[in-house]
C-alpha positions as CSV (number, residue, x, y, z in Angstrom):
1,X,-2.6,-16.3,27.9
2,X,-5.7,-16.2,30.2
3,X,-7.8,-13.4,31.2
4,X,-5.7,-12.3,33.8
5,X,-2.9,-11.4,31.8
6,X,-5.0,-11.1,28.4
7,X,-5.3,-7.3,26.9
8,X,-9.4,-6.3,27.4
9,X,-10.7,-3.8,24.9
10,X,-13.6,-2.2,26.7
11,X,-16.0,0.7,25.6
12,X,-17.5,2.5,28.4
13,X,-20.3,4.7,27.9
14,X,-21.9,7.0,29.9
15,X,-23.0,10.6,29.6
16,X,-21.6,12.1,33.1
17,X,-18.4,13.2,32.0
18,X,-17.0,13.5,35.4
19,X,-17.5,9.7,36.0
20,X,-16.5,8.8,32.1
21,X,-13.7,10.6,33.2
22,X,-12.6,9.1,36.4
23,X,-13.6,5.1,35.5
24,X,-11.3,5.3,32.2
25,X,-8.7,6.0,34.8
26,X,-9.7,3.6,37.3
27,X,-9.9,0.9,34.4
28,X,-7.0,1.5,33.0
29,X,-4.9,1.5,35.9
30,X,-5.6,-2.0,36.1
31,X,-4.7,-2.9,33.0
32,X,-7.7,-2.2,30.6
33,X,-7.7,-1.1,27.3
34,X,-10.5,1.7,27.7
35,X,-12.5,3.6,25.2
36,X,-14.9,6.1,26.4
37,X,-18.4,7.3,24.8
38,X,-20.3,10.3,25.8
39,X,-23.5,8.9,24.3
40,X,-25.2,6.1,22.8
41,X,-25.3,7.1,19.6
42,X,-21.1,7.9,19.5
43,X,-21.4,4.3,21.4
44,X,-22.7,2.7,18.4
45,X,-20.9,4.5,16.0
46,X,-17.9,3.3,17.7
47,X,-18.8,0.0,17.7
48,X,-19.3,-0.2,13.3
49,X,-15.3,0.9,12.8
50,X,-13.7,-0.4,16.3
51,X,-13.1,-4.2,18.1
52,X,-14.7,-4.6,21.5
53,X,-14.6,-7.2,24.3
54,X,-16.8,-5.6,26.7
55,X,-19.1,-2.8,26.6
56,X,-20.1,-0.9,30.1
57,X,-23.0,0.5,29.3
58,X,-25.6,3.1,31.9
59,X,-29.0,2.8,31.1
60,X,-29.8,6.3,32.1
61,X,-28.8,8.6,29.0
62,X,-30.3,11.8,27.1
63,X,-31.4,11.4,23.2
64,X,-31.0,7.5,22.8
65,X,-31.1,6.1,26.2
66,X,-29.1,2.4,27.3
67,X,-31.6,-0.1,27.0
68,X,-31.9,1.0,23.3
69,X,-28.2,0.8,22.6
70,X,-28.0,-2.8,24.2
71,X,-31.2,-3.1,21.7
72,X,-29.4,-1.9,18.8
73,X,-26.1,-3.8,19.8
74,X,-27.5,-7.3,21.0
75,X,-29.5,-7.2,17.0
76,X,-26.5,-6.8,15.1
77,X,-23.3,-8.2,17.7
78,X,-24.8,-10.1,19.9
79,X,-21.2,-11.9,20.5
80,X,-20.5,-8.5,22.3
81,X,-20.9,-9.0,26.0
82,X,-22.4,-5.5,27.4
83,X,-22.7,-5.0,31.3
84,X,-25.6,-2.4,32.4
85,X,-24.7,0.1,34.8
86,X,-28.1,1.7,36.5
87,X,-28.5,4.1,39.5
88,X,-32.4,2.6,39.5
89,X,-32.7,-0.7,41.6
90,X,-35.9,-1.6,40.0
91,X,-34.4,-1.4,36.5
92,X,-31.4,-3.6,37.6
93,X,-33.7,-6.4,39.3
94,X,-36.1,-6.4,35.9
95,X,-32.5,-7.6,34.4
96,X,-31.5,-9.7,36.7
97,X,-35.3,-11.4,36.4
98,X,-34.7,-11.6,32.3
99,X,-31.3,-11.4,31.3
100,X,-32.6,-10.8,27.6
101,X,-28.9,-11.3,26.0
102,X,-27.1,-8.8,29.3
103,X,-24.0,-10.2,30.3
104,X,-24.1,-9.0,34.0
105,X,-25.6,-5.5,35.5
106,X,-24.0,-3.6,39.0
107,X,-26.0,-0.2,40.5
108,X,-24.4,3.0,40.6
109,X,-22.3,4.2,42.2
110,X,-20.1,1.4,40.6
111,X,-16.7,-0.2,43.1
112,X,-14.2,0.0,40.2
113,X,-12.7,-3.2,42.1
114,X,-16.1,-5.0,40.9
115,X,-16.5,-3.9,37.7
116,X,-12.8,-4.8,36.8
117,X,-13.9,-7.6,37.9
118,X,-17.3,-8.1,36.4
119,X,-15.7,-7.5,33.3
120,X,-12.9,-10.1,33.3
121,X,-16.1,-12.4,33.8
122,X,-17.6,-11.9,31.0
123,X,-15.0,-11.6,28.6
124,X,-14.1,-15.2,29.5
125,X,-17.6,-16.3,29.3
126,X,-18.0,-14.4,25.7
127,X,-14.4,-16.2,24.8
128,X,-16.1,-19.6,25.6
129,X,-18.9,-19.2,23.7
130,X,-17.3,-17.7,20.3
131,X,-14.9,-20.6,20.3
132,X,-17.3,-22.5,18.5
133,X,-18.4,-20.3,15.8
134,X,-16.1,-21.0,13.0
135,X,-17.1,-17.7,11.1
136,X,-16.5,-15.5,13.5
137,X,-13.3,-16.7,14.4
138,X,-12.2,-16.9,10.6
139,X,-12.2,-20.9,10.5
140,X,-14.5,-22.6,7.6
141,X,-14.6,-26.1,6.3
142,X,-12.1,-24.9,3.9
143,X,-8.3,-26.3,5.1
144,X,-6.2,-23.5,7.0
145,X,-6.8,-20.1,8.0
146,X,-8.2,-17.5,6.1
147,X,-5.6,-14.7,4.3
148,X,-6.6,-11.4,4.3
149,X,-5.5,-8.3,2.4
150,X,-6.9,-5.1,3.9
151,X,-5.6,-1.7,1.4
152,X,-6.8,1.6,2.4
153,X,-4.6,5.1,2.8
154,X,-6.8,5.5,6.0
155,X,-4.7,4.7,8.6
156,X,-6.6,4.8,11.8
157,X,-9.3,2.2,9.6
158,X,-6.2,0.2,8.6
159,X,-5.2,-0.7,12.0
160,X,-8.8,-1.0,13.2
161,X,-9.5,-3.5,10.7
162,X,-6.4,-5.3,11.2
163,X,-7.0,-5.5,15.2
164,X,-10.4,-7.2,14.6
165,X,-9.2,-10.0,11.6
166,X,-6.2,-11.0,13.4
167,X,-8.8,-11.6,16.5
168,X,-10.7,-13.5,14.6
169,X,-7.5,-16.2,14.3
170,X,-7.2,-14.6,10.7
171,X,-3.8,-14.1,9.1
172,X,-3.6,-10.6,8.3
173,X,-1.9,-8.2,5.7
174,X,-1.8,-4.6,5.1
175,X,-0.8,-2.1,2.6
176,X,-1.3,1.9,2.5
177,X,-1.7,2.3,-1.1
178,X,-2.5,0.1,-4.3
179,X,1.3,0.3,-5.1
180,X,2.2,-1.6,-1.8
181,X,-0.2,-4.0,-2.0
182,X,0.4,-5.7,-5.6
183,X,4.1,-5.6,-4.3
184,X,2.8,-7.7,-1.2
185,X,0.8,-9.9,-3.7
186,X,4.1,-10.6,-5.3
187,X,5.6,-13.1,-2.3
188,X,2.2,-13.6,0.0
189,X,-0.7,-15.8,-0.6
190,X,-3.9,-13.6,-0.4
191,X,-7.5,-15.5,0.2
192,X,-9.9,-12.2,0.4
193,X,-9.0,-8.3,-0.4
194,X,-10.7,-5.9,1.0
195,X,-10.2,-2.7,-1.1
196,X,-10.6,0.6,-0.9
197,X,-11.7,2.5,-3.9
198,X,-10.8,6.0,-2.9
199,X,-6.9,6.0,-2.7
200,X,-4.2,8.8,-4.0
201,X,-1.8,7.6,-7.0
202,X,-3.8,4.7,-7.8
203,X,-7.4,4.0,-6.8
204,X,-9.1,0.9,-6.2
205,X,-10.1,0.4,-9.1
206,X,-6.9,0.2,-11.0
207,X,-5.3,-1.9,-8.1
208,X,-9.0,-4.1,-8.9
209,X,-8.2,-4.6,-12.6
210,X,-4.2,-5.5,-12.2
211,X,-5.4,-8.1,-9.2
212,X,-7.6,-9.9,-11.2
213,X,-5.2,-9.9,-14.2
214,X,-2.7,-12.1,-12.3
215,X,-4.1,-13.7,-9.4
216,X,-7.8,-14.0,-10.5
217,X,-8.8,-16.6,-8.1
218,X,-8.5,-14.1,-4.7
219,X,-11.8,-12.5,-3.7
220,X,-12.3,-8.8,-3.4
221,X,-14.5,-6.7,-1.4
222,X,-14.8,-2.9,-2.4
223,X,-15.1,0.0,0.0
224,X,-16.0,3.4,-0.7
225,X,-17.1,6.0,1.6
226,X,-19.4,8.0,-1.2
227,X,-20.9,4.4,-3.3
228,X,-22.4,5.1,-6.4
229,X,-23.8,2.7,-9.0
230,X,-21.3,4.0,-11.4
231,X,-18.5,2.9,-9.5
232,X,-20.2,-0.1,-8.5
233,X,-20.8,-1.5,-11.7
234,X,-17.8,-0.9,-12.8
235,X,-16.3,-2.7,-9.7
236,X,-18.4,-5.5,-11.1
237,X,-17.3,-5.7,-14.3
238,X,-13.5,-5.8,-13.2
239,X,-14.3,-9.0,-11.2
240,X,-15.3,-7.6,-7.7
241,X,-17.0,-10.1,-5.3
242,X,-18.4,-7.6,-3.2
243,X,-19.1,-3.5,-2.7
244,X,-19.7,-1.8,0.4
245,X,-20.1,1.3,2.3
246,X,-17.2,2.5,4.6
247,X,-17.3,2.5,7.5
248,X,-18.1,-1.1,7.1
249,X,-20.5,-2.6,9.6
250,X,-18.0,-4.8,11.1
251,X,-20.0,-8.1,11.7
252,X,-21.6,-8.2,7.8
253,X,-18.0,-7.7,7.0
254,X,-16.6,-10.7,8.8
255,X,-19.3,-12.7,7.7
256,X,-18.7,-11.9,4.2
257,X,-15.0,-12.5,4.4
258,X,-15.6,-15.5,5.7
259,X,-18.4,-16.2,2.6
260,X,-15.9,-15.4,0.0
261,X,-13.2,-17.6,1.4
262,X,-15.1,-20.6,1.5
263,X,-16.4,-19.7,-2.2
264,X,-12.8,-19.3,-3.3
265,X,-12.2,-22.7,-1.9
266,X,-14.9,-24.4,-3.6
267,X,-13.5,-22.5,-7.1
268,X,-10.2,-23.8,-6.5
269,X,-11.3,-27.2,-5.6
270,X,-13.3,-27.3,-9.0
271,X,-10.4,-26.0,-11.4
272,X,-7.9,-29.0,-9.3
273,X,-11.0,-31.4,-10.6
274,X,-10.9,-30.3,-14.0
275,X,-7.3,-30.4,-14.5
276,X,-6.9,-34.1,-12.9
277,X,-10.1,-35.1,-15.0
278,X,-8.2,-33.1,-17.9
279,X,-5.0,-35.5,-17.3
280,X,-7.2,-38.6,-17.1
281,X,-8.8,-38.3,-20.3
282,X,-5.4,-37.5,-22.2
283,X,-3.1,-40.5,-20.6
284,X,-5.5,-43.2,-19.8
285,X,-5.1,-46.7,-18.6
């Protein structure tokens, strides 16, 4: 599938509602997937609970203006291309002069025609340079891909989270409740959990302690949308790898994901030592 064909998530953020408006359309008549933002700091929000390829970004914007978003999103993603939009020539030739991390720039008012095609650019550029980054795309020196269990009753966070692991060349699992997820356990191999702690019936917690019970080798990552040390602790002392606030900030996430696989690996590695050293000692030579 190249880029041509290939499904582009874009985020396009602007605070004229009139053109917000009127580019979503344009963009998506030519096959874009197209979020819109009203403001930089919606833009950002956006960004910590949703999967991106491209965000189209004006620089010109009340409260928290563009150049500080692109800050903000070049610190903590900088695998996310962003394209500046600017009715001010000067601003778009400092750019041009620098770069500083912009994937591309075009003055307003924008010719949808470009842009569509601006951002099919840099999408392929930003493929290109992710394919080496083993984390990111979910590969470690461990053998095969990573497994991952996402459980939360929150389904729009659910998909979202799904969208961005299976991106990632992860394979991916969900379940809408603790119930449906130890039933998944029960016929698919699971590398890392990631676990909601706030669920109806039976909370993470419970679905924490029965995990560990039987499959004690998978990793688990706690979410919770209020954390207290209470809870955390006590996540802890059930055998959880990891606690963190919801909505997650997407790129610590995937990073730790990828952490905990590897460190599964490595635990799994050293129990297969023990048992073949185990063997050796009882029926030597």
């Amino acid at each position: 599938m190249n880029s041509n064909t290939e499904l582009i998530h874009l985020l396009l953020v602007d605070d004229e509602e009139e053109f917000l408006q009127a580019a979503s359309r344009a963009l998506e008549r030519r096959n874009f997937v197209v979020s819109a933002a009203p403001n930089g700091i919606t833009a950002l929000e956006m960004i910590k609970t949703e999967s991106f390829d491209v965000v189209v970004l004006d620089v010109k914007m009340p409260d928290i203006d563009g150049i500080e978003v692109f800050e903000q999103i070049r610190n903590s993603y900088p695998e996310l291309p962003v394209i500046i939009l600017t009715g001010h020539p000067s601003i778009a030739d400092a750019f041009t002069t620098s770069k500083n991390g912009i994937a591309d720039y075009l003055s307003k008012p924008v010719d949808m025609d470009q842009l569509a095609q601006k951002v099919r650019q840099v999408f392929t550029e930003a493929k290109k340079n992710a394919a080496g980054n083993d984390a990111m795309n979910g590969s470690t020196d461990a053998a095969g891909p990573i497994r991952v269990l996402i459980v939360d009753d929150e389904t729009e966070l659910l998909d979202s989270l799904q969208k961005i692991f299976t991106r990632r060349k992860m394979i991916t699992f969900t379940a809408n409740s603790g119930a449906a997820a130890l039933e998944l356990l029960k016929d698919k191999l699971v590398d890392v959990m990631i676990l909601d702690v706030k669920m109806p019936e039976m909370d993470g917690l419970e679905v924490l302690r029965r995990v560990k019970e039987k499959y004690p080798s998978i990793q688990i990552i706690l979410l919770s949308g209020h954390p207290s040390v209470e809870a955390a602790v006590k996540g802890v002392k059930l055998g959880a790898n990891e606690y963190m606030k919801k909505p997650p900030d997407i790129r610590e996430l995937v990073r730790t994901v990828a952490h905990l696989y590897q460190q599964r690996h490595d635990y799994l590695e050293e129990q297969q030592k023990k048992l073949i050293d185990d063997i050796i000692q009882r029926f030597p030579d």
